[in-house]
mmCIF file of the N, C-alpha and C atoms, coordinates in Angstrom:
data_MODEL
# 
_entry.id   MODEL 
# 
loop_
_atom_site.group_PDB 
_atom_site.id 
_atom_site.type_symbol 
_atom_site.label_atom_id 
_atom_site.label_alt_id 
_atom_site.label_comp_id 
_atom_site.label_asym_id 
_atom_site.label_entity_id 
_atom_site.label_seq_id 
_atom_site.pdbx_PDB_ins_code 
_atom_site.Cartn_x 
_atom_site.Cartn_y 
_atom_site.Cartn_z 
_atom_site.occupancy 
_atom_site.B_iso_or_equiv 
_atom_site.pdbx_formal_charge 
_atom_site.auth_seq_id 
_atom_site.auth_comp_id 
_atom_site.auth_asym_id 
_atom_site.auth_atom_id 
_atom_site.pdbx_PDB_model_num 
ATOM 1   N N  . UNK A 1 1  ? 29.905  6.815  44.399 1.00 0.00 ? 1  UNK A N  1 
ATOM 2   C CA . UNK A 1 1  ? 31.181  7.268  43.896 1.00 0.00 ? 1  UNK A CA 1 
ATOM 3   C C  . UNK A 1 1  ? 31.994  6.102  43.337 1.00 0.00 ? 1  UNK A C  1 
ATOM 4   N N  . UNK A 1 2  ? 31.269  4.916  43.777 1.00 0.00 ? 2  UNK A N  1 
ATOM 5   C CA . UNK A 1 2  ? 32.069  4.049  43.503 1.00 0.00 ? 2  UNK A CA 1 
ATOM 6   C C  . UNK A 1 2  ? 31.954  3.400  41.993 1.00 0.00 ? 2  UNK A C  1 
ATOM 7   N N  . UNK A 1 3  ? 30.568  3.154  41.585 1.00 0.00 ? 3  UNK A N  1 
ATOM 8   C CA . UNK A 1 3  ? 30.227  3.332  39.876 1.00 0.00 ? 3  UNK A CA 1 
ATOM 9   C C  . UNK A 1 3  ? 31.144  4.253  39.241 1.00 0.00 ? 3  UNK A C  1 
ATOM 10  N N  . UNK A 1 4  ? 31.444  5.235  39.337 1.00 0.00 ? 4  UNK A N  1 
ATOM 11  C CA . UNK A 1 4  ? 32.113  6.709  38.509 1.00 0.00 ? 4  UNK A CA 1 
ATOM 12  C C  . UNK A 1 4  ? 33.277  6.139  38.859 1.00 0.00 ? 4  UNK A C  1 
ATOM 13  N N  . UNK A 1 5  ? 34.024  5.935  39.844 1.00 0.00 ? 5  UNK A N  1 
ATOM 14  C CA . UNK A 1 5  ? 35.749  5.721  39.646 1.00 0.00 ? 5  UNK A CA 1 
ATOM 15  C C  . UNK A 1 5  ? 35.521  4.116  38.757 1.00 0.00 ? 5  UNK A C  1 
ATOM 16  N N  . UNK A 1 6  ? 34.805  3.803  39.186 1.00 0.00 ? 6  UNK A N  1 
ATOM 17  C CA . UNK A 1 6  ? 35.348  2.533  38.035 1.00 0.00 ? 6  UNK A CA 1 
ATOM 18  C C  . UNK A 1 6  ? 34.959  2.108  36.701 1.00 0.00 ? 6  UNK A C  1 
ATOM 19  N N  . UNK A 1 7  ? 33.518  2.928  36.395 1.00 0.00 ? 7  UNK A N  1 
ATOM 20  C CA . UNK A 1 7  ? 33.160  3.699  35.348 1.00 0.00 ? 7  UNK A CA 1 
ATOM 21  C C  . UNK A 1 7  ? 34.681  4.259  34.839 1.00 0.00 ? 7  UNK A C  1 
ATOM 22  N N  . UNK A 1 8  ? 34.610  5.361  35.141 1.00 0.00 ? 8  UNK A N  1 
ATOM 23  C CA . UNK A 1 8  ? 36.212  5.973  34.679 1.00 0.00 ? 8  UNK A CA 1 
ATOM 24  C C  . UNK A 1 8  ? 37.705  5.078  34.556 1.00 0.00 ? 8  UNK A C  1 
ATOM 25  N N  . UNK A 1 9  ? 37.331  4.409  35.276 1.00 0.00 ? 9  UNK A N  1 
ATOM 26  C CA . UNK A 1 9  ? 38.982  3.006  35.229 1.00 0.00 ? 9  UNK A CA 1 
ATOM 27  C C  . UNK A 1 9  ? 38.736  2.331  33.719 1.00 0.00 ? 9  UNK A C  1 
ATOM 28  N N  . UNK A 1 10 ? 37.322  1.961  33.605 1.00 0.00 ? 10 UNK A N  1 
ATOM 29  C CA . UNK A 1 10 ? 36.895  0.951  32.335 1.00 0.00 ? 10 UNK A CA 1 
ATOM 30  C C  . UNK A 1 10 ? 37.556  1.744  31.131 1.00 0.00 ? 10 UNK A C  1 
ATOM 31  N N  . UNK A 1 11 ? 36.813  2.843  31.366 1.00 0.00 ? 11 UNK A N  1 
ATOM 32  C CA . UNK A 1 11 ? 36.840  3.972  30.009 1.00 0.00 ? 11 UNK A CA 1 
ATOM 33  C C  . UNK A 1 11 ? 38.291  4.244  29.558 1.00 0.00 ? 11 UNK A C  1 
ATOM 34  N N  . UNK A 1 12 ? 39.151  4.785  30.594 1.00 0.00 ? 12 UNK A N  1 
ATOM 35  C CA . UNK A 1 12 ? 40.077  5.552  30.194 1.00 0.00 ? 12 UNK A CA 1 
ATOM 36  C C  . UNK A 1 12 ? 41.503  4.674  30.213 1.00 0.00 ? 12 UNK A C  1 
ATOM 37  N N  . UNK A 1 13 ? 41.525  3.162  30.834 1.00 0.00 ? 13 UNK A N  1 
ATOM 38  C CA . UNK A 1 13 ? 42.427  2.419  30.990 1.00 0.00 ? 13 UNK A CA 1 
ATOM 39  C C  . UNK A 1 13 ? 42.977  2.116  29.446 1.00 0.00 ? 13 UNK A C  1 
ATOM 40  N N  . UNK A 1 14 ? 42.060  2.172  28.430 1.00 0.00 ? 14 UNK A N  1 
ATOM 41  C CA . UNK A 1 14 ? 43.032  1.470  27.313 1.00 0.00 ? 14 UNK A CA 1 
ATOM 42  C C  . UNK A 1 14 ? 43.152  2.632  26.834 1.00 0.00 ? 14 UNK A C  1 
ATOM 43  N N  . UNK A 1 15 ? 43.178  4.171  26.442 1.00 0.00 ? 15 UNK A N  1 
ATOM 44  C CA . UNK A 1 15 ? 43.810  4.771  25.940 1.00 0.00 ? 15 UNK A CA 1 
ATOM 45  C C  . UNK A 1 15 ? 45.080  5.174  26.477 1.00 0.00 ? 15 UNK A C  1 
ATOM 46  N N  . UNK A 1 16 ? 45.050  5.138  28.173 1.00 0.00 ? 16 UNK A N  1 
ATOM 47  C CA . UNK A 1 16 ? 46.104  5.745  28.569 1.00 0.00 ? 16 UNK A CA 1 
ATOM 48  C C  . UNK A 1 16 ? 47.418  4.618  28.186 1.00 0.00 ? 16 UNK A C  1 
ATOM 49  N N  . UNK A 1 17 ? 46.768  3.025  28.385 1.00 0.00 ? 17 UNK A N  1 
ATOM 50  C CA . UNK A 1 17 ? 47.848  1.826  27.472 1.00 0.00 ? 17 UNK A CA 1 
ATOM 51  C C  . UNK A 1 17 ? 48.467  2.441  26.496 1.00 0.00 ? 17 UNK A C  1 
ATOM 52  N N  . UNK A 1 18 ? 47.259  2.558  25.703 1.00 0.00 ? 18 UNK A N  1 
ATOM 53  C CA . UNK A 1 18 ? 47.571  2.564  24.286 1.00 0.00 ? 18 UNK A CA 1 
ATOM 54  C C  . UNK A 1 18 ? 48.955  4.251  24.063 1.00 0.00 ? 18 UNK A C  1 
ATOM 55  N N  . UNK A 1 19 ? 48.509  4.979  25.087 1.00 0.00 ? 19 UNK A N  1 
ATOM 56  C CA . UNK A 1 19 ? 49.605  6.467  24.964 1.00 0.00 ? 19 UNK A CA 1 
ATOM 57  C C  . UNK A 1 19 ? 50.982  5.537  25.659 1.00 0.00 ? 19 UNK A C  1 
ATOM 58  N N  . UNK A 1 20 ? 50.628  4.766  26.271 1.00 0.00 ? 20 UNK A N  1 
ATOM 59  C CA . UNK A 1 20 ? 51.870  4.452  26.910 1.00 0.00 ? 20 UNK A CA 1 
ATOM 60  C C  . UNK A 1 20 ? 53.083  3.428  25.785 1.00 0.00 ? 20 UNK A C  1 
ATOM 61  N N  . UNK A 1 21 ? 52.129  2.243  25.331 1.00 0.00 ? 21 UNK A N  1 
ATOM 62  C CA . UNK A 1 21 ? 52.786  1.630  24.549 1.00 0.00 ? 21 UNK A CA 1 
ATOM 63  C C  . UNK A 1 21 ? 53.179  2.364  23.008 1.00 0.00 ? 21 UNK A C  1 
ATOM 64  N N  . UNK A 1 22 ? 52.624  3.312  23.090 1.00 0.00 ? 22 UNK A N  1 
ATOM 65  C CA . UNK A 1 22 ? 52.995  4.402  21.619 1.00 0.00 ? 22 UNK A CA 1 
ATOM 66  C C  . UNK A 1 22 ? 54.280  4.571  22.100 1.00 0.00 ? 22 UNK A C  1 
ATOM 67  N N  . UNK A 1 23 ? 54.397  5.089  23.443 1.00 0.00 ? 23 UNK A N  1 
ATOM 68  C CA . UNK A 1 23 ? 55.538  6.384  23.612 1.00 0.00 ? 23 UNK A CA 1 
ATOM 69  C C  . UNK A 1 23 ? 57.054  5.155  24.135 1.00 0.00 ? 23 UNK A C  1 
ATOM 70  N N  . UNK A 1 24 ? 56.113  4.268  24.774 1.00 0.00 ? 24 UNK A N  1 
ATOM 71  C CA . UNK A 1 24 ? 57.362  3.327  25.562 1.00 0.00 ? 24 UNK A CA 1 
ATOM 72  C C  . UNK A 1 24 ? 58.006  2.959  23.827 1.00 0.00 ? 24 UNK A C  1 
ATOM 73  N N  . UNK A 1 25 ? 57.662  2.252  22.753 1.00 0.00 ? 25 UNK A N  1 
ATOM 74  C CA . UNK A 1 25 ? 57.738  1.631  21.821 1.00 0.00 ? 25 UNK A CA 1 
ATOM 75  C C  . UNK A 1 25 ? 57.622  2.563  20.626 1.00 0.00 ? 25 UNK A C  1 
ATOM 76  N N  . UNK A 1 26 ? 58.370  3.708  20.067 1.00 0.00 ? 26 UNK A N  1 
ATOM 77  C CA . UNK A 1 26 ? 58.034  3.929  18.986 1.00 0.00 ? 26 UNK A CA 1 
ATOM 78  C C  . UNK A 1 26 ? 58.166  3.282  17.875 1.00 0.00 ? 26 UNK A C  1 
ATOM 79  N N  . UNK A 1 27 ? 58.859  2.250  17.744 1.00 0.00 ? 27 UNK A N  1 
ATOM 80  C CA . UNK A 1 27 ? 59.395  1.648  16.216 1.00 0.00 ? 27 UNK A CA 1 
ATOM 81  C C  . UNK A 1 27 ? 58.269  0.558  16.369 1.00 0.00 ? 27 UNK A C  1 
ATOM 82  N N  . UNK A 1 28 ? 57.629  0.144  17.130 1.00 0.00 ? 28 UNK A N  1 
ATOM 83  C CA . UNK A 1 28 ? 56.241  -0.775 16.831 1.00 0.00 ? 28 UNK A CA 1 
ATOM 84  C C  . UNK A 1 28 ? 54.861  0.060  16.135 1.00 0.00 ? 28 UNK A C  1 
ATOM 85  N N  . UNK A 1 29 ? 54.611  -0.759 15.116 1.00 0.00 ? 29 UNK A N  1 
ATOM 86  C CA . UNK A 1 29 ? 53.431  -0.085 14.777 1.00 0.00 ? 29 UNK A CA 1 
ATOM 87  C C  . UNK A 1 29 ? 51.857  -0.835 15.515 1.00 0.00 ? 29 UNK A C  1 
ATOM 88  N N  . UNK A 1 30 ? 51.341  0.724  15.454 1.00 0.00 ? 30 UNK A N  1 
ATOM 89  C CA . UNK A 1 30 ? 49.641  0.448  16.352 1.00 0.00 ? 30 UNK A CA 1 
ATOM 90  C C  . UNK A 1 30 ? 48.788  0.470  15.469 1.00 0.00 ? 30 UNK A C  1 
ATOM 91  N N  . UNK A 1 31 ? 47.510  0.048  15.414 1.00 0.00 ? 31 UNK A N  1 
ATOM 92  C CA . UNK A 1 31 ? 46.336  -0.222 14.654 1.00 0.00 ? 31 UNK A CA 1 
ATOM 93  C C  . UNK A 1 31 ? 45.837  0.985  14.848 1.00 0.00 ? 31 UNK A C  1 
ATOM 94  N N  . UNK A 1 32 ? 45.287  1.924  13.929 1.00 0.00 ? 32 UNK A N  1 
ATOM 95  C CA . UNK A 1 32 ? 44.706  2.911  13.848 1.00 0.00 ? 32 UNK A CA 1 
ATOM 96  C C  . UNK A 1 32 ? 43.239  3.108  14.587 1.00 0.00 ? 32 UNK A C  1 
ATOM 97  N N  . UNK A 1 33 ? 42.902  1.657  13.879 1.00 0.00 ? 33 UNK A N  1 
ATOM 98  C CA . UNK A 1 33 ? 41.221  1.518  14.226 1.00 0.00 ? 33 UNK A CA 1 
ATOM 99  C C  . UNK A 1 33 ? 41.086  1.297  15.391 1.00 0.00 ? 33 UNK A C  1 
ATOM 100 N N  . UNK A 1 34 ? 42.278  0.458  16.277 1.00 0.00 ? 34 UNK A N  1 
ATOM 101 C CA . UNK A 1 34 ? 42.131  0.530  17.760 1.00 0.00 ? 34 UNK A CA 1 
ATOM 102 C C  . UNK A 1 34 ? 42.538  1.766  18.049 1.00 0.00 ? 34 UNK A C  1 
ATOM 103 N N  . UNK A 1 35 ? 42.693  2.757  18.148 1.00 0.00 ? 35 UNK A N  1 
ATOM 104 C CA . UNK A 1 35 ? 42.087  4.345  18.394 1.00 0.00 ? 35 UNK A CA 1 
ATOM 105 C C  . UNK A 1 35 ? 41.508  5.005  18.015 1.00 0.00 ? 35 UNK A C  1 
ATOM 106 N N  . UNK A 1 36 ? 40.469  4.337  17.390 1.00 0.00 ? 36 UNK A N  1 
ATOM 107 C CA . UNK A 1 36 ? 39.191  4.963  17.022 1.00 0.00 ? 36 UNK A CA 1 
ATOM 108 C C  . UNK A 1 36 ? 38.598  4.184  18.046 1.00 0.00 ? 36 UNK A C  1 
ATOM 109 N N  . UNK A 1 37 ? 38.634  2.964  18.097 1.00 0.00 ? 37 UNK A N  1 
ATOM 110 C CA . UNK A 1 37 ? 37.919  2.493  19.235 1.00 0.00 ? 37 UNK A CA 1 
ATOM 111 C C  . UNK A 1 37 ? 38.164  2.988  20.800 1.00 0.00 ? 37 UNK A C  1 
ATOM 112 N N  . UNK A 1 38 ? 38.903  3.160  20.620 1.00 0.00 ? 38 UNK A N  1 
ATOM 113 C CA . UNK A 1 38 ? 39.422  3.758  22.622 1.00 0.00 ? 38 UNK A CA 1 
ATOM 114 C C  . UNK A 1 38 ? 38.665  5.101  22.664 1.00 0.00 ? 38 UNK A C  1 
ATOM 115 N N  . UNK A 1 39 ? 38.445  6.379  21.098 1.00 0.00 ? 39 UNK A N  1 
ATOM 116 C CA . UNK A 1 39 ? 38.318  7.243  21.501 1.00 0.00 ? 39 UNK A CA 1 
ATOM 117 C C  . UNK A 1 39 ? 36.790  7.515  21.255 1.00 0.00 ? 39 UNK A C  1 
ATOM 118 N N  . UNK A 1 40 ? 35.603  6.469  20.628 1.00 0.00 ? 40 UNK A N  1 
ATOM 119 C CA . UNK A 1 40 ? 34.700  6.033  20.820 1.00 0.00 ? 40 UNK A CA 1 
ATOM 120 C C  . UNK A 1 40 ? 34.587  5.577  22.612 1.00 0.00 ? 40 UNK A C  1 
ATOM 121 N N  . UNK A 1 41 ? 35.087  4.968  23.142 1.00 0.00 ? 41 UNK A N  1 
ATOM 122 C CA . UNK A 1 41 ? 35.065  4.310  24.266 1.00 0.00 ? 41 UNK A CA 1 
ATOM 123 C C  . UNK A 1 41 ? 35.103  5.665  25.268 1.00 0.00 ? 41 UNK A C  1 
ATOM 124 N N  . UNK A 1 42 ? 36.353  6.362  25.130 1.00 0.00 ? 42 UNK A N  1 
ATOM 125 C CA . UNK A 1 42 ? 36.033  7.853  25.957 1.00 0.00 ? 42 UNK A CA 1 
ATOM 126 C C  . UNK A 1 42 ? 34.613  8.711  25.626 1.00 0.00 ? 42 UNK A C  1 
ATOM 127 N N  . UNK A 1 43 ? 34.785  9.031  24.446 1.00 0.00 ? 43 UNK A N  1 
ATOM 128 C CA . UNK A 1 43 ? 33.311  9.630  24.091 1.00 0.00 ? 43 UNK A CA 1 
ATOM 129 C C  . UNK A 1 43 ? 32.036  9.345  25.041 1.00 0.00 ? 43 UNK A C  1 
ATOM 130 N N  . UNK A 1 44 ? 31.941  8.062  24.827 1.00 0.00 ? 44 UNK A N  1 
ATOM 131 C CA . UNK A 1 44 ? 31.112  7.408  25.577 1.00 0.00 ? 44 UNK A CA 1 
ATOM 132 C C  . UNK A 1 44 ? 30.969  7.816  26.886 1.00 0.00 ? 44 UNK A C  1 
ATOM 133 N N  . UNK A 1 45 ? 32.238  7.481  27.920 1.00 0.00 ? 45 UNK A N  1 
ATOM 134 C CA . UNK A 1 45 ? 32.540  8.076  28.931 1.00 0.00 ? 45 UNK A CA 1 
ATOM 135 C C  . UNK A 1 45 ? 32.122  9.561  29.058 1.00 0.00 ? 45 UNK A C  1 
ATOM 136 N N  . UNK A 1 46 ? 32.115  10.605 28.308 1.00 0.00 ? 46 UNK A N  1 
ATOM 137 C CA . UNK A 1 46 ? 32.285  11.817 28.745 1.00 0.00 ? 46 UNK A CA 1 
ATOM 138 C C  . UNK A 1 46 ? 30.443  12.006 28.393 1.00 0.00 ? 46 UNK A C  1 
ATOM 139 N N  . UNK A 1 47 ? 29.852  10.947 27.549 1.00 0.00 ? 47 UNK A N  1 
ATOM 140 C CA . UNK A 1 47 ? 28.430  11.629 26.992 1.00 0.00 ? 47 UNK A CA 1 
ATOM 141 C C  . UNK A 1 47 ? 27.610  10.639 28.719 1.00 0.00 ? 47 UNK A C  1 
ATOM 142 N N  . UNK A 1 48 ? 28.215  9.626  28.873 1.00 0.00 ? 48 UNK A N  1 
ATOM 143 C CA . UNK A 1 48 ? 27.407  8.970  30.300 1.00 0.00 ? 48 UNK A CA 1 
ATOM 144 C C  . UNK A 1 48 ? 27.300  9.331  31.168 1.00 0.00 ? 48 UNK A C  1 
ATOM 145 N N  . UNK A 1 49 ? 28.716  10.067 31.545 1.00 0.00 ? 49 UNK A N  1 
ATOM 146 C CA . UNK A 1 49 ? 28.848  10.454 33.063 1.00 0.00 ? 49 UNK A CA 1 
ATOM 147 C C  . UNK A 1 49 ? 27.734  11.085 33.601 1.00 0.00 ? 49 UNK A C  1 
ATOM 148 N N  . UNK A 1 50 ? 27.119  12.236 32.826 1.00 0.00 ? 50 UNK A N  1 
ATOM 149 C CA . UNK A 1 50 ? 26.019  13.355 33.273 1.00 0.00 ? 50 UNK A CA 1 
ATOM 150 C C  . UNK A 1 50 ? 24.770  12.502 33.887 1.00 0.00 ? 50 UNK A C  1 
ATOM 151 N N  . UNK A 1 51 ? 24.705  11.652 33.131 1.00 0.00 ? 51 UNK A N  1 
ATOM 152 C CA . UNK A 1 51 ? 23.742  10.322 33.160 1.00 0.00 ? 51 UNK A CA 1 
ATOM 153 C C  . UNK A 1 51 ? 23.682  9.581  34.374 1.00 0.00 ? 51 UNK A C  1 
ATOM 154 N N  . UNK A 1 52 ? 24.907  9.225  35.142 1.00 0.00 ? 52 UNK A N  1 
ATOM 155 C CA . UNK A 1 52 ? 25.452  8.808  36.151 1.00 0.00 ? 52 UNK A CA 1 
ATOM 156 C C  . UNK A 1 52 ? 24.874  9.307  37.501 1.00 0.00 ? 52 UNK A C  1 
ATOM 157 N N  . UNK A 1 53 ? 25.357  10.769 37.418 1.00 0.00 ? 53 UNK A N  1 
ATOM 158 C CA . UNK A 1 53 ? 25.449  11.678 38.395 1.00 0.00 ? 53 UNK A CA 1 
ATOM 159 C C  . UNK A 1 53 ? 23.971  11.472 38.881 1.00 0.00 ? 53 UNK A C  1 
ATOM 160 N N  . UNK A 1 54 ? 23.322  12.209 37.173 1.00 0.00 ? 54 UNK A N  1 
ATOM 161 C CA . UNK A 1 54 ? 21.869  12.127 37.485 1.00 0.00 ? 54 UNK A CA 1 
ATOM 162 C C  . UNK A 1 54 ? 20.777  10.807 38.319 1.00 0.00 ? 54 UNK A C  1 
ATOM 163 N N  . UNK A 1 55 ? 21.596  9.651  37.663 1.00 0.00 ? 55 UNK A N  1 
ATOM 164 C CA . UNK A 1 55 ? 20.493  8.519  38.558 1.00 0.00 ? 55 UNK A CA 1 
ATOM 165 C C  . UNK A 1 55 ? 21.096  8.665  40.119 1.00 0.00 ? 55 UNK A C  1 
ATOM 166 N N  . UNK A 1 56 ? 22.653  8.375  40.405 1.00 0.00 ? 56 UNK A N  1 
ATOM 167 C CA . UNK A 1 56 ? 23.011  8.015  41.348 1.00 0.00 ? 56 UNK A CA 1 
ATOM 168 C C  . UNK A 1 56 ? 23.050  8.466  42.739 1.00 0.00 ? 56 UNK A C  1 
ATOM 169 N N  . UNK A 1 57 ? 23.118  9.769  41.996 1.00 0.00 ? 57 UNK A N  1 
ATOM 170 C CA . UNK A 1 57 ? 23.649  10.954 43.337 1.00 0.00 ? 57 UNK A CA 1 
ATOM 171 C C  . UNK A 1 57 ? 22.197  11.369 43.941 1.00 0.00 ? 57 UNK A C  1 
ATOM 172 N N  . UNK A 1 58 ? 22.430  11.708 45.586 1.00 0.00 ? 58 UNK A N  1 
ATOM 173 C CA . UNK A 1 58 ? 20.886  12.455 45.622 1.00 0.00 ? 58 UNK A CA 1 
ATOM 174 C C  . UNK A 1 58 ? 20.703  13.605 45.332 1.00 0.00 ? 58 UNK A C  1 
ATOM 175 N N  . UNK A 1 59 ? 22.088  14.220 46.130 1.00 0.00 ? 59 UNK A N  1 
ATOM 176 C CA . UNK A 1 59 ? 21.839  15.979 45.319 1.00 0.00 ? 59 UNK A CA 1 
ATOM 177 C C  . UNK A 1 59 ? 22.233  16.536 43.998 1.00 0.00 ? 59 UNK A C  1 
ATOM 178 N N  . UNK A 1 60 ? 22.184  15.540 43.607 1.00 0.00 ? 60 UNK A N  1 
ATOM 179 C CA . UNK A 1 60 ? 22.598  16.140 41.923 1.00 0.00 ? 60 UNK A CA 1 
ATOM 180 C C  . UNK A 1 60 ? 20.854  16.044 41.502 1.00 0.00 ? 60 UNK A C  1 
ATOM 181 N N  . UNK A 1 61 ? 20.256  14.898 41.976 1.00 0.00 ? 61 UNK A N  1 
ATOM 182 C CA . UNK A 1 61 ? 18.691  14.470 41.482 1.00 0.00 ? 61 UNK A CA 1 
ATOM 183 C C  . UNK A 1 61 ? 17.968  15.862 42.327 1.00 0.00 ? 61 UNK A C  1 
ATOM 184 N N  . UNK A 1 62 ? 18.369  15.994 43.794 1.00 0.00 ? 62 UNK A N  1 
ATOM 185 C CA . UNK A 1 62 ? 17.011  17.242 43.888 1.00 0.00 ? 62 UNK A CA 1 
ATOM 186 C C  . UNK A 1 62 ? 17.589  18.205 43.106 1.00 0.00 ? 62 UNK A C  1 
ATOM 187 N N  . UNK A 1 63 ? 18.560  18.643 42.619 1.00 0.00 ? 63 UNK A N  1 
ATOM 188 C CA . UNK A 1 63 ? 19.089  19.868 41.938 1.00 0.00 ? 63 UNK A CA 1 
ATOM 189 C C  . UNK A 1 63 ? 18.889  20.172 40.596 1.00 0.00 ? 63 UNK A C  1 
ATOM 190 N N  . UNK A 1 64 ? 18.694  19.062 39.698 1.00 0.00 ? 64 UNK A N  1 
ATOM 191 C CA . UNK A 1 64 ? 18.011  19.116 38.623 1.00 0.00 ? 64 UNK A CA 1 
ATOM 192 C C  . UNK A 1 64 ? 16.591  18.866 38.703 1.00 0.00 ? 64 UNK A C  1 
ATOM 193 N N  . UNK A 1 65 ? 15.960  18.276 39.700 1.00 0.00 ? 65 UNK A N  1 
ATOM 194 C CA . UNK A 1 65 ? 14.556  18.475 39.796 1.00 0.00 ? 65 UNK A CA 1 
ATOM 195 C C  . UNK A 1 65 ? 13.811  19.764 39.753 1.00 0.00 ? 65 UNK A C  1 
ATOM 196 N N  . UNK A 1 66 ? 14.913  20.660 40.955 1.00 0.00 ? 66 UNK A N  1 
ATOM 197 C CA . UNK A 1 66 ? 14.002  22.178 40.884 1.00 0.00 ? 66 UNK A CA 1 
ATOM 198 C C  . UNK A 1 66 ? 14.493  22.625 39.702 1.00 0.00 ? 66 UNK A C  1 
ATOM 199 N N  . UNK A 1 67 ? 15.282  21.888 38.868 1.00 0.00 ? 67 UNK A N  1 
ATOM 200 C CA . UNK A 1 67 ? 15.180  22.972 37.497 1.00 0.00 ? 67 UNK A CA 1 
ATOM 201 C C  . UNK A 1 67 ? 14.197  22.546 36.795 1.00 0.00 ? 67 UNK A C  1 
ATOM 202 N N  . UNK A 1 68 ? 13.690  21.864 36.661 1.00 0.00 ? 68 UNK A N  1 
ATOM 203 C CA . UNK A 1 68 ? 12.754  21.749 36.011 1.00 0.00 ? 68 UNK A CA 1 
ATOM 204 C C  . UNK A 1 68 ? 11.205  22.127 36.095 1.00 0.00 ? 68 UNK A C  1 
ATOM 205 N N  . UNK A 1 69 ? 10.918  22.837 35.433 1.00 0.00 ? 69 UNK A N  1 
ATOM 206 C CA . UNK A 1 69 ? 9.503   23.732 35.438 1.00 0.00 ? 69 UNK A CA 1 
ATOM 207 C C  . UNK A 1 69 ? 8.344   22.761 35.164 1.00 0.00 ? 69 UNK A C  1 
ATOM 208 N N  . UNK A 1 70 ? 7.293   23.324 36.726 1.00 0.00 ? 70 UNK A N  1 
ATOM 209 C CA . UNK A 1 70 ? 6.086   22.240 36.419 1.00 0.00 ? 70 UNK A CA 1 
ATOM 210 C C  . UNK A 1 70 ? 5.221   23.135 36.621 1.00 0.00 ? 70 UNK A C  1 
ATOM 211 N N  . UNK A 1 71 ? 3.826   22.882 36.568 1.00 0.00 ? 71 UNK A N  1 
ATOM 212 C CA . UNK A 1 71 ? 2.834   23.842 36.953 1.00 0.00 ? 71 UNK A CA 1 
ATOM 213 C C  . UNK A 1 71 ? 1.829   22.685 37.346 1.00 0.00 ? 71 UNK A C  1 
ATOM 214 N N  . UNK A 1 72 ? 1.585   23.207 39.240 1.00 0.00 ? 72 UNK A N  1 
ATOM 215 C CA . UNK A 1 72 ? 0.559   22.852 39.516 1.00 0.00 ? 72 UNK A CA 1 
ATOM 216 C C  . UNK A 1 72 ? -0.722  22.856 39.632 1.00 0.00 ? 72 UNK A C  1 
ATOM 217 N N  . UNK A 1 73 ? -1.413  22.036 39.384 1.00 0.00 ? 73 UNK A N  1 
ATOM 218 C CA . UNK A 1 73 ? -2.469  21.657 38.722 1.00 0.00 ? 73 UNK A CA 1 
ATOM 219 C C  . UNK A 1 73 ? -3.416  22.541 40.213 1.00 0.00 ? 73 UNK A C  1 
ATOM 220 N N  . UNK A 1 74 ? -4.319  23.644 39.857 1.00 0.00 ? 74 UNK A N  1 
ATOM 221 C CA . UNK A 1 74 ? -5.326  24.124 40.487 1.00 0.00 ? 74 UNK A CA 1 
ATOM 222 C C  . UNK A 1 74 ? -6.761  22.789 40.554 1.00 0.00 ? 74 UNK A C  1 
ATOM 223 N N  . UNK A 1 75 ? -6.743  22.401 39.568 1.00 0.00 ? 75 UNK A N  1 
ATOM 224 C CA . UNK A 1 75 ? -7.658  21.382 39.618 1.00 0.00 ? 75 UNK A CA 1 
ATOM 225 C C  . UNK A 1 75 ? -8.014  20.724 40.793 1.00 0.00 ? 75 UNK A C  1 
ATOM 226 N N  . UNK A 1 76 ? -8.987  20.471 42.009 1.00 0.00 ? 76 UNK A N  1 
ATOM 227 C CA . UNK A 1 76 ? -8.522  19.277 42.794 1.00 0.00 ? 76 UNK A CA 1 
ATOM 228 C C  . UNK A 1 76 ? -9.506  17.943 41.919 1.00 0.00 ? 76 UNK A C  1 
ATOM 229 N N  . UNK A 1 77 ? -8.586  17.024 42.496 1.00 0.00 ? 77 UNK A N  1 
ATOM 230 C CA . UNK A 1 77 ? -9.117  15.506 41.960 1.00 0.00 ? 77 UNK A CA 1 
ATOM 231 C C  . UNK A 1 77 ? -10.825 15.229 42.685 1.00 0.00 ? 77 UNK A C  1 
ATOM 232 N N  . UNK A 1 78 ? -11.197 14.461 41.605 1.00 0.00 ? 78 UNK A N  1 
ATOM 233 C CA . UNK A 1 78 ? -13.260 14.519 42.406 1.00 0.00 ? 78 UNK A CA 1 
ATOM 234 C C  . UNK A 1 78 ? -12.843 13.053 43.470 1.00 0.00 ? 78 UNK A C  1 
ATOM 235 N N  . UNK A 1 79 ? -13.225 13.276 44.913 1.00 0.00 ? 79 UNK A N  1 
ATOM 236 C CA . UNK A 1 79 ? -13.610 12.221 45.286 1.00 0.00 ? 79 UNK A CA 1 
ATOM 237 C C  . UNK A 1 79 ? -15.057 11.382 44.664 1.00 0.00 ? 79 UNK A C  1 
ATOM 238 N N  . UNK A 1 80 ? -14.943 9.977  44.668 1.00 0.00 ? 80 UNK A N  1 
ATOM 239 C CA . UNK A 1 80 ? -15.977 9.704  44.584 1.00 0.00 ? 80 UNK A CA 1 
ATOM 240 C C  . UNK A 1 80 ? -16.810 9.302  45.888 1.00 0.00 ? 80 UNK A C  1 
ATOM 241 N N  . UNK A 1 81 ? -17.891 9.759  46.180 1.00 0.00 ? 81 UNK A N  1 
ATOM 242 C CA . UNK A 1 81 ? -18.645 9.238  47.370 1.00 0.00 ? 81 UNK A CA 1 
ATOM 243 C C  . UNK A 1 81 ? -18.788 7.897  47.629 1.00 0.00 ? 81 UNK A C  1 
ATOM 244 N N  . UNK A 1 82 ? -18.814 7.207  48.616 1.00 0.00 ? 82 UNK A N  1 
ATOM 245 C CA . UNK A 1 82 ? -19.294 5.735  49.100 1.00 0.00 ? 82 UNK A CA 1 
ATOM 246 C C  . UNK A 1 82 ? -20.346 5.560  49.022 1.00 0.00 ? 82 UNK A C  1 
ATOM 247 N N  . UNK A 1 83 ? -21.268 4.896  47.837 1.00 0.00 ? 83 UNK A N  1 
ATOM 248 C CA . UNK A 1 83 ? -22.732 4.533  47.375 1.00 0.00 ? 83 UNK A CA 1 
ATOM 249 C C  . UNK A 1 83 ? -22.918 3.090  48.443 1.00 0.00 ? 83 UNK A C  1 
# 
């Protein structure tokens, strides 16, 4: 849990700046492209997280495991004999 809150601190700390110094400061002007970058930077955040869950957590990993469809193999493997 501790990756994800600070995962989430990284991500979301400079837009919420950036809303703050908009609103504290309106007569300053902001760089456009630095909010394209912050909202690249969230993006990011929201496309990783799933990613996260999936390596980190255990029951998120057995829970997407049984979703996933396998078929076991009737085959058995040949021992080989000791010559």
């Amino acid at each position: 849990m501790i990756v994800v809150s600070a995962f989430y601190a990284v991500c979301v700390l400079p837009g919420t700046t950036f809303y703050l110094i908009s609103n504290l400061t309106p007569n300053m002007t902001l760089n456009v492209s630095g909010y394209y970058v912050i909202l690249l930077i969230l993006f990011f955040y929201f496309a990783a997280n799933p990613f996260i869950y999936a390596v980190k957590f255990d029951p998120v990993k057995r829970v997407l495991l049984r979703l996933i469809p396998f078929k076991e193999s009737t085959v058995q493997p040949e021992t080989l004999a000791a010559t």
